[in-house]
N, C-alpha and C positions, 0 to 999 in steps of 0.2 A: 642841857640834859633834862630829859620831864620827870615829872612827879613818878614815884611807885604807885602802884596801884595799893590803894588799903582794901580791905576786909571787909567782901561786900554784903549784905544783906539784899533778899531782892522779895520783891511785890510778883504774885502771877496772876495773870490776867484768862480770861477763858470765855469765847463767843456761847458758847453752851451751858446751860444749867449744872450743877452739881460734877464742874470742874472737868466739864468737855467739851470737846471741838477744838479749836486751832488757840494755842497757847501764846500770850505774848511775854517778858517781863519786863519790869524798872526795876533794875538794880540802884540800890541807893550807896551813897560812898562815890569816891572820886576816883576817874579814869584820867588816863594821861594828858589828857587835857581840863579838864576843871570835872566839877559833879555832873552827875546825871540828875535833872528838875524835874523832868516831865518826857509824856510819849504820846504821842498819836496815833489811835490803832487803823484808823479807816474802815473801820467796820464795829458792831456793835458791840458789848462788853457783857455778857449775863451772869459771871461768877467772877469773885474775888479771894484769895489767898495772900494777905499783909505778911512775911514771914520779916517783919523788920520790927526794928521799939520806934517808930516814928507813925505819925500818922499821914495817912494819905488822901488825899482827894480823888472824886471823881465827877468828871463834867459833862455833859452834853455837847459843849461846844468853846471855844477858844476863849467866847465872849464869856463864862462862867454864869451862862445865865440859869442854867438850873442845876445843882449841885449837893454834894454828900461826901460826909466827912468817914473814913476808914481808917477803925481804931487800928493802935498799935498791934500787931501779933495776932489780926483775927481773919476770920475766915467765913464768907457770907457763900451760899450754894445757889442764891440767886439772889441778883441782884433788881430789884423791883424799883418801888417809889423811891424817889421823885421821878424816876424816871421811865420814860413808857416805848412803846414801837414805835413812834411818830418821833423822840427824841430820846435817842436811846445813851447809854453812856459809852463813848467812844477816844475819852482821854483825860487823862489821870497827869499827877504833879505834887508832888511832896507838898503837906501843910506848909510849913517853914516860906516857903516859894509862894505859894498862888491859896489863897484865904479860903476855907470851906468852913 
C-alpha cells in the first residue's frame, strides 16, 4: 500500500514577468511515491512565487553552473541576475536536494 499524500506546499514558476505567461509548479512534500526534488521547465523561468518555509533553488542548467538561492515564502516579479537570455533559469530543486 503507498504512502498518503501530506500537506503540500508549492513553488510557482512563470515564463513572463510579474507572474505571466504559462505557469509551472513544484509542490514540495511527498507524493505516493517519494518527494518531489526538482522540475525541468524546457523553457525559460522569468518570475517566481516560493509559497513554501523551505528554500529553493534555481539553475540554468542540470550542471548548477549558474545559480540562485529563493528565500522561504518570497516572491520575486522578475527574475534577473545571474541569470540572462543567453542562459536563462529553466530548473529549480529544493535547497535540502541540490546546493545554491
Amino acid at each position: 500500500m503507498g504512502r498518503k499524500v501530506r500537506s503540500r506546499e508549492t513553488a510557482w514558476f512563470y515564463t513572463q514577468q510579474n507572474y505571466g505567461g504559462t505557469q509551472r509548479s513544484l509542490p514540495y512534500g511527498e507524493s505516493l511515491s517519494g518527494p518531489w526534488t526538482s522540475v525541468f521547465f524546457g523553457m525559460a523561468i522569468n518570475s517566481v512565487i516560493n509559497h513554501t518555509s523551505k528554500d529553493l533553488c534555481g539553475f540554468n542548467d542540470r550542471n548548477h553552473s549558474i545559480n540562485y538561492r529563493f528565500g522561504a515564502g518570497g516572491a520575486w516579479n522578475y527574475v534577473g541576475s545571474p541569470f540572462s537570455s543567453s542562459s536563462p533559469m529553466n530548473w529549480a530543486g529544493w535547497s535540502q536536494y541540490y546546493g545554491c
